[in-house]
C-alpha positions in Angstrom: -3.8 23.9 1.3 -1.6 22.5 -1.3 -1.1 18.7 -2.6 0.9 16.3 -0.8 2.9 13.5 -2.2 3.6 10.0 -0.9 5.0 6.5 -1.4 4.8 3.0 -0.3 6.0 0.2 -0.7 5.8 -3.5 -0.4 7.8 -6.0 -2.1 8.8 -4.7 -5.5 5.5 -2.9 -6.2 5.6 1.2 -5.3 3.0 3.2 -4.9 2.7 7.4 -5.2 0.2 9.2 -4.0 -1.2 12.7 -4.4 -3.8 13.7 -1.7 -5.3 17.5 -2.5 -8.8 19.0 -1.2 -11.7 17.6 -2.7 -14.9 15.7 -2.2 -13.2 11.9 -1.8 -12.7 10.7 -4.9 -10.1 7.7 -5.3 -8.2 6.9 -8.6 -5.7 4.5 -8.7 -3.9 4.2 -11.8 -6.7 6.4 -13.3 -9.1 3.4 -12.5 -12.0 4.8 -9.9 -12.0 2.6 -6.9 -15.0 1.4 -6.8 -14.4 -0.2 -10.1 -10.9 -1.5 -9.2 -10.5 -5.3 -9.4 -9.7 -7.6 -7.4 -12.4 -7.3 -5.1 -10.0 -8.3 -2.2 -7.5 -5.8 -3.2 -10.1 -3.1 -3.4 -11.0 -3.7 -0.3 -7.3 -3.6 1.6 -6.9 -0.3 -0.3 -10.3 1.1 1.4 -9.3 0.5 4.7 -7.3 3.6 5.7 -10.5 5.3 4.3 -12.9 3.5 6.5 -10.8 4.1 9.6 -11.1 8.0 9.0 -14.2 8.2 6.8 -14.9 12.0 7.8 -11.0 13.1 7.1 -11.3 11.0 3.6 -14.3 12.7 2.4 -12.8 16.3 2.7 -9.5 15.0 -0.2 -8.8 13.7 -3.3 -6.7 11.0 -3.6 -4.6 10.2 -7.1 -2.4 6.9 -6.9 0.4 5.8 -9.6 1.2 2.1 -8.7 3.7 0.2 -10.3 5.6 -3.6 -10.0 5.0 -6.4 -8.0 1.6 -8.3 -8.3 -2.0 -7.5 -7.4 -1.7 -8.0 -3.7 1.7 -5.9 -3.1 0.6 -3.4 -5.4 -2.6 -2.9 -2.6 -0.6 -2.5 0.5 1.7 -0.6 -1.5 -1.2 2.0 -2.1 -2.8 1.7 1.0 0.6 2.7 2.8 0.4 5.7 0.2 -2.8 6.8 1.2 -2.5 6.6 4.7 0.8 8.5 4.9 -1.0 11.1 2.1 -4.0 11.7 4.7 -1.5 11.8 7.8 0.8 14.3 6.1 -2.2 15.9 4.4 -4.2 16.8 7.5 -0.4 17.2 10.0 -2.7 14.6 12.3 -0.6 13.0 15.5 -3.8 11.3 16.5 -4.9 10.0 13.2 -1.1 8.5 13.1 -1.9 7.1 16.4 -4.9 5.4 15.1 -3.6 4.0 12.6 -0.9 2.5 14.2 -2.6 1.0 16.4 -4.9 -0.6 13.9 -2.1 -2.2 11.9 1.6 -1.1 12.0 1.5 -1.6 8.4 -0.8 1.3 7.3 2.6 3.6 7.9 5.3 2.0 7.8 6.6 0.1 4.7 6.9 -3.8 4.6 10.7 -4.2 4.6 10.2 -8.0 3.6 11.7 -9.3 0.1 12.7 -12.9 -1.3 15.8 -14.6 -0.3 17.7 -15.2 -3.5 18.0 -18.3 -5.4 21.6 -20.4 -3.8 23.5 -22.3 -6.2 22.8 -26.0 -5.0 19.2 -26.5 -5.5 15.9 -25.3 -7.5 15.2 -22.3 -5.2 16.5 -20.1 -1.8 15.5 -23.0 0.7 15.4 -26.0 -1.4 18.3 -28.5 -2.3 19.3 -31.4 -4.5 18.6 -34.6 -2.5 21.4 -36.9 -2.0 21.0 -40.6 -2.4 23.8 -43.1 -0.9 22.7 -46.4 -2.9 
């Protein structure tokens, strides 16, 4: 079977990932993952391969991440991945799965930051009025 490529993306950070036969190796950014820091990211980014440890053993997964910060670049990859092994292995029930386990493992978070308004320091916040 041939490679299969895949995005995700969260915020501004998007991730591309190849998935091809193998024996399970993870690189993101060329960085093995069990050398990829933050911890806490590391471990957001193993979750699709804990859910289907048997299926993520048989491929090799490369992952290009770029923008956002630490945290959006993870769920950025992890939606990558999971969509890699999905489209990888042609797997309704492994979609299922996932799904159920967190709708975010598929589908991309469609979430960004309201812009900056005019009147005030930020999207939400304004210049306080005083009357005296």
């Amino acid at each position: 079977m041939d490679a299969v490529n895949t995005s995700g993306k969260r915020k501004t950070a998007v991730a591309r990932a190849v998935v091809k036969e193998g024996t399970g190796k993870v690189v993101i950014n060329k960085i093995p993952i069990d050398i990829y820091t933050p911890e806490l990211a590391r471990l957001k980014i193993q979750e699709p391969l804990g859910l289907a440890p048997e299926k993520a053993a048989k491929v090799d997964i490369s992952v290009n991440v770029q923008g956002g910060g630490v945290m959006g670049q993870a769920e950025a990859v992890r939606t990558a991945i999971t969509r890699g092994l999905i489209d990888f292995f042609k797997d309704e029930e492994l979609e299922a799965m996932f799904r159920a386990y967190d709708r975010s493992f598929v589908i991309n978070d469609t979430r960004r930051k309201l812009p900056k308004n005019p009147l005030g320091h930020g999207a939400r916040a304004k210049r306080q009025k005083s009357y005296r």
